[in-house]
N, C-alpha and C positions, 0 to 999 in steps of 0.2 A: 877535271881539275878541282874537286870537291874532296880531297880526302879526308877531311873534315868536317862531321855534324855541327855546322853552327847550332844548331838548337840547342845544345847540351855543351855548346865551349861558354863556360860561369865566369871564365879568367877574366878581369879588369886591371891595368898597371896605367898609373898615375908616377910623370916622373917631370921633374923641376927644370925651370930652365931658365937661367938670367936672364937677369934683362937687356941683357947687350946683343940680345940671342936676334932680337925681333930688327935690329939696325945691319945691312950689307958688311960688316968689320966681323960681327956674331955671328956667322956664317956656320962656323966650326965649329961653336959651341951649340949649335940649333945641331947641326948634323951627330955630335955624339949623344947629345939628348934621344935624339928620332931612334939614334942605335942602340942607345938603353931600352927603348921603350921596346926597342922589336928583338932584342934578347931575351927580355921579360918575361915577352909573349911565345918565345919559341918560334920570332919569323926569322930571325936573321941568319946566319951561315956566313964561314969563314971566306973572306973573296966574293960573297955577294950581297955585302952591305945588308939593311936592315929588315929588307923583305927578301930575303935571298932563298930560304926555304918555303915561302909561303907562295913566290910567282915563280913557274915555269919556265924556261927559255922559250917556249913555241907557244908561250901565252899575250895573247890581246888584254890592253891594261886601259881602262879611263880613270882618272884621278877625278874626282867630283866635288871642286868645291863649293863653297855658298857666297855666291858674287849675287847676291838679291837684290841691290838696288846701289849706281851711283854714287849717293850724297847721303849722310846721317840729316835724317830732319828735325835732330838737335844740332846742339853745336859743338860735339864731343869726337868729329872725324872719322876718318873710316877704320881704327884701330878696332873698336868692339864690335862695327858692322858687318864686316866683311874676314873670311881666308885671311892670315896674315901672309904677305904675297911671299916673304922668304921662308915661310914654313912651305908654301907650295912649292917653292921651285928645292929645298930639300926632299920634298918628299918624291918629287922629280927624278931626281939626283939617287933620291937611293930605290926606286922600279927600275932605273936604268942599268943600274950594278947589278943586278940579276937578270941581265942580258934579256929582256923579256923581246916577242918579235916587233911589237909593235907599244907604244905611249900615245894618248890623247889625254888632256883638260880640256873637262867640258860643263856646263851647266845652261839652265833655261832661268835667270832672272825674273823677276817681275817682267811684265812686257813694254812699262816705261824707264826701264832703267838702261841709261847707255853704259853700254857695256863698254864699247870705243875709248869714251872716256874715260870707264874708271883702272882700264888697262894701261892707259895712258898715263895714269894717277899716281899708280901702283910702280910703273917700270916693268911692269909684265908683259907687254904686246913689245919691248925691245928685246926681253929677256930670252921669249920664246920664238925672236924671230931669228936670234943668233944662234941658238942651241939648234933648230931643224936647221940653220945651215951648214950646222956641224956634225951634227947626227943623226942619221937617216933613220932610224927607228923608233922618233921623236915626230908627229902628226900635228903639232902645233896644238891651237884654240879653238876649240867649237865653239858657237852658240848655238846649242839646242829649242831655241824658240823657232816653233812654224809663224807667229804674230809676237808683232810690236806695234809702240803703240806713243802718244802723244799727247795730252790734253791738253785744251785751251777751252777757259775760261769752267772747269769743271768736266767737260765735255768730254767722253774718250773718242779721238781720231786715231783708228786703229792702220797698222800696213799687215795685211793677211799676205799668206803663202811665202814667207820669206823664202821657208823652204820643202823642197818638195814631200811628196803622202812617202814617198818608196825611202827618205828618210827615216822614218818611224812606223814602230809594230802596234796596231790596234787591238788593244786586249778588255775583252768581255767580261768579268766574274760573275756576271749573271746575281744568280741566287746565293750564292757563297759569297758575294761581299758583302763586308760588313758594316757598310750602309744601308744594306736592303731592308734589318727591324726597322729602320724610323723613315723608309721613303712612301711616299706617298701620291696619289693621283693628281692634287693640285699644283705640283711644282713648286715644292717648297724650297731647293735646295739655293743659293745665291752664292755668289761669289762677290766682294766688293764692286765697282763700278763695270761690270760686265751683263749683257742681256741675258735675263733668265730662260727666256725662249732656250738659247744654247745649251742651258745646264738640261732641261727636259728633254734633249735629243740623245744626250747623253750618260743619264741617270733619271732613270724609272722605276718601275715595280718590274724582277727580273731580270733588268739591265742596267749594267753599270760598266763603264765603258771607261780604256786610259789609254792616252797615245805618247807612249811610251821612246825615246830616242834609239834610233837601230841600233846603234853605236854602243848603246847601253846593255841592249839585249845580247848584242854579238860578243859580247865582251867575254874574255876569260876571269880576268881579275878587275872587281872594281875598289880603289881606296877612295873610300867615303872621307871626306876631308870638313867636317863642319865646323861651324864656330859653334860653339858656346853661349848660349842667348837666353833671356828671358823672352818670354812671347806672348802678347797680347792674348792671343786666339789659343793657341796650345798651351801655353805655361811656359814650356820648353821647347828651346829649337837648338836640336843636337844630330845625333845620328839618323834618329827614326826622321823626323821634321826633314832633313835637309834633303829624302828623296821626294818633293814634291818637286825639285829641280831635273827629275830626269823626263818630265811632263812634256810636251811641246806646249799643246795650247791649254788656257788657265779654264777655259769653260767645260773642259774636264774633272776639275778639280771644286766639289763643293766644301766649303769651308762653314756655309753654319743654314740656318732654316730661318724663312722668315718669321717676325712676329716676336711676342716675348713668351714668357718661358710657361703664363698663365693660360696661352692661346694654341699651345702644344709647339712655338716656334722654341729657336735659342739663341736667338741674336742677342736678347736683354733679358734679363730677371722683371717678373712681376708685366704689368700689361698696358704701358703707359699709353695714352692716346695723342700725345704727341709724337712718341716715337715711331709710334705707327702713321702716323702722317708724313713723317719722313723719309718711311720707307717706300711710301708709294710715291713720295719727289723723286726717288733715290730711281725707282724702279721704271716710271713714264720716262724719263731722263733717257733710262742705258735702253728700251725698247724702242727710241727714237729710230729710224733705219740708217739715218745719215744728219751730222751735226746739223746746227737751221735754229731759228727763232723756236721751236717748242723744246727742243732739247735743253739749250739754254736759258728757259723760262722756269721748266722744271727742274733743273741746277741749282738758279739761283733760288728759288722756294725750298728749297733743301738745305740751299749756305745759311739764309736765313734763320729756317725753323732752329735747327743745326746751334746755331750762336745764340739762341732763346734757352736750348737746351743746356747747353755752356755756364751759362748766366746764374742758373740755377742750381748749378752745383755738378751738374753729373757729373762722372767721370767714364762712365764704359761708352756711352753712345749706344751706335743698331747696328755694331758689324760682327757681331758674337765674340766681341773684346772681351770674356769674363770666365770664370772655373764651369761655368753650365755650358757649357759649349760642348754638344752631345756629338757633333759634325765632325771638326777636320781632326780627331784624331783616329775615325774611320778612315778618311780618305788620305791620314799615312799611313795606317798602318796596311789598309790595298796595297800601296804605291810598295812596301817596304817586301811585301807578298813576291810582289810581280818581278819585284828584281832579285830575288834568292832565288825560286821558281819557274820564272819566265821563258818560255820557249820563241826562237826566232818565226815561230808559224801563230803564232798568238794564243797559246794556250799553256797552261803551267801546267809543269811536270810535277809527281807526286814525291820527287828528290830534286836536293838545291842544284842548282843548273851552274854555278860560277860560284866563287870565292868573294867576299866583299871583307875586306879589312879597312875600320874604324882609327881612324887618329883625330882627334879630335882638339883643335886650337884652343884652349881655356889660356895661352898668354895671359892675353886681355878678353875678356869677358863679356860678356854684353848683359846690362841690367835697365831696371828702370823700364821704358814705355820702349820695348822693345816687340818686335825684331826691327825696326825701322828708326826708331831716334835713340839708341843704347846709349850708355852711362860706358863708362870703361868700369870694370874691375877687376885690377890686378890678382890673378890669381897666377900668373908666372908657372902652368902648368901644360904638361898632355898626357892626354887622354887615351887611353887604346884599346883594341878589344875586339873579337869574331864576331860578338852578335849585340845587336844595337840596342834590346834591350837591356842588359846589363853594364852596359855603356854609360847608356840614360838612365839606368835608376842610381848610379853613383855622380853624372852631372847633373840630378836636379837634388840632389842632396848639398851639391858643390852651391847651388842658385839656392842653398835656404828653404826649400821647398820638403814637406811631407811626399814624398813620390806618390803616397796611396790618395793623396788628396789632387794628384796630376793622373788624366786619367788615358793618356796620352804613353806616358808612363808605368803604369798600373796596368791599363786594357791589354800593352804587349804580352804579357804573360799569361793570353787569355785560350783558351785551350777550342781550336777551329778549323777548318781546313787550311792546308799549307801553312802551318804554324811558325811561328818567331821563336818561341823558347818551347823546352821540353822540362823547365827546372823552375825553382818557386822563384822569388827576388831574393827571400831571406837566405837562399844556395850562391848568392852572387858573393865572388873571391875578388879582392886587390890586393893588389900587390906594387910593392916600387915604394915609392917616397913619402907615402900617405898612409904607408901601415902593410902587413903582412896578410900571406892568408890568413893565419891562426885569428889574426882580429877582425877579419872580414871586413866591415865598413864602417868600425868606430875610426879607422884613422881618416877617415872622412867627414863624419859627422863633427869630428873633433877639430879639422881644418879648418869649416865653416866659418866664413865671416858675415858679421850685415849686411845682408843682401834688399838694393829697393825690388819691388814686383810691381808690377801692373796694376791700376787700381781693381782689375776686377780679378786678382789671382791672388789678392792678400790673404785670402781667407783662406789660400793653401801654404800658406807660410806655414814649414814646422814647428811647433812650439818651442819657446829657449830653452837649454839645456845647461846644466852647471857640470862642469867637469871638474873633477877633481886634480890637483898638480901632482906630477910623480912622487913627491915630497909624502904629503897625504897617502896616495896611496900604500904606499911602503908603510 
């Protein structure tokens, strides 16, 4: 069900969609939207709606969107944080008109975010509890998390094995991941508030290990459904970024090295001794075995230092908030491997094993100190596309960003085993509402609005550009 080289599909189509689109009345106007975008693209067909040529009838579909976390930890709501929930259940709506055999929505959150709740939020857990009782070829909601989790008072209380191992495929890359230049014998990799012990079980010299959701491997068709985000740690959370959600557990998943950037780590620029004491609160803290007076001791010596740091100006902190962050966009672009490639026996094939088709929610947009407390920004669009780096190198153009300066974005075009692209970035075509192929990606760069970033991602801000008015030009 691959009759198509993602490597070499350049095509990108950017198409407009009101604003009434995102409100239950806009229903229809979301759904001709999705149908433009998959004419654009050459997914639709006559009578099978908008992925009509691109999904099989006797094909297995997960919808994959980015339900990352509950609650914006600003005060801006869940519009820029999350899937907008009526583009999900569109997109629903039209895998279904291509008769496919079987539909699931699924993702793996953060491991503290209630997912209950924010389905609850949404109108989603009513949505889809109507729909499988109306259509049998409809699987409902997954949650692909093996752990969740809880904290009090700083502390993680985790709940392990939610669900069982014969759930998910354990996949090796060994020496071909491309973590393996920067890993090393001490255990440097970390994940935010998680025990480093775990990352070293998991990622070594030689091994490098991802547990993967079955559901995800067995799959025929997966539509990548992300939002649109600036991102602390990667710059951008779009296509590539949002398969960190097909993970079960997070100690899988390293995100940055400890140390600063003077001491060969990449959490921080430069080699502060502060922050280095931080991260050894940060680190006694998550190797506590079970919460108790030292975990919490080592917390709070963290909140502390942490609010001295504050005080002072910073603005990245030690969790590889910044553009030098050498880590997690290794450990998506594995992750982004494993799911083009991925075999149900835990080994990748030297050909894409499944279809993944990209839609991408740019509605409302997520900027600012994201992926967790986004800004809204109206950009009233979607996004779509075969292969995720050409995806993301016209969404981080969209977020104001130099792509070549996002490395996340940049490293996808990087020529290695089971590769993402076969074509440069400057070969990437759009199409739709943002310009033609003939102009490639000025109708993008020309879109662009002021976009906030991350304080430690400003420095990949594209430079301003003056454009000339049609006027002028003529």
């Amino acid at each position: 069900m691959t009759d198509r080289d993602f490597t070499r599909d350049r095509q990108v189509a950017a198409v407009r969609t009101p604003g009434h689109a995102r409100r239950p009345e806009g229903a229809g106007a979301l759904a001709q939207s999705l149908g433009r975008l998959g004419a654009l693209l050459g997914w639709s067909s006559e009578g099978g709606g908008p992925f009509g040529r691109a999904i099989p009838r006797t094909a297995n579909v997960v919808v994959k969107p980015n339900w990352v976390i509950h609650r914006n930890r600003g005060p801006w709501g869940l519009e820029p944080l999350v899937t907008d929930p009526m583009l999900i259940r569109a997109v629903v709506d039209g895998v279904l008109a291509a008769q496919p055999a079987r539909v699931i929505v699924g993702d793996a959150p953060l491991q503290g975010c209630d997912l209950e709740r924010l389905l609850s939020d949404t109108a989603l857990d009513r949505w889809a509890a109507d729909l499988q009782a109306r259509e049998p070829r409809f699987g409902g909601v997954q949650d692909f998390r093996r752990t969740t989790c809880a904290f009090r008072y700083g502390v993680r209380m985790a709940r392990e094995e939610q669900l069982p191992e014969a759930d998910f495929v354990l996949f090796d890359l060994g020496a071909d991941s491309l973590l393996e230049p920067i890993t090393d014998t001490r255990g440097s990799f970390r994940v935010t508030q998680y025990d480093p012990r775990q990352l070293r079980k998991t990622h070594a010299p030689g091994r490098h290990r991802y547990l993967v959701a079955r559901a995800i491997v067995e799959a025929d068709v997966v539509v990548n459904l992300p939002k649109l985000k600036t991102h602390c740690k990667a710059g951008i959370t779009s296509a590539l970024k949002n398969l960190v959600g097909i993970n079960g557990n997070k100690e899988f998943l390293p995100h940055h090295r400890v140390g600063g950037s003077r001491h060969g780590g990449d959490c921080y620029p430069g080699g502060s001794v502060l922050k280095r004491a931080i991260e050894v609160a940060l680190d006694q803290s998550n190797l506590a075995d079970a919460p108790g007076t030292r975990a919490f001791a080592w917390s709070a010596t963290g909140d502390v230092l942490g609010r001295i740091l504050q005080r002072m100006g910073d603005e990245i902190g030690v969790e590889g908030a910044w553009s030098g962050n050498d880590t997690v966009w290794r450990t998506c672009l594995d992750l982004n491997r494993i799911l083009h490639y991925g075999r149900p026996d835990g080994t990748l094939a030297e050909t894409a094993q499944r279809r993944v088709l990209h839609v991408v929610d740019a509605m409302v947009a997520g900027q600012g100190d994201g992926p967790l407390a986004p800004e809204p920004l109206d950009l009233e669009l979607l996004l779509g596309g075969g292969n995720p780096a050409a995806v993301d190198w016209v969404g981080a153009h969209l977020l104001g960003y130099d792509p070549r300066r996002v490395a996340l974005a940049r490293e996808a075009f990087g020529r290695f085993r089971w590769p993402i692209t076969a074509f440069e970035p400057d070969e990437v075509r759009l199409n739709g509402d943002l310009g033609d192929a003939a102009e490639s990606l000025a109708g993008a760069l020309g879109a662009a609005q002021p976009v906030k970033h991350p304080p430690g991602w400003r420095d990949a801000a594209a430079a301003p550009r003056v454009y000339q008015s049609s006027t002028e030009r003529r």
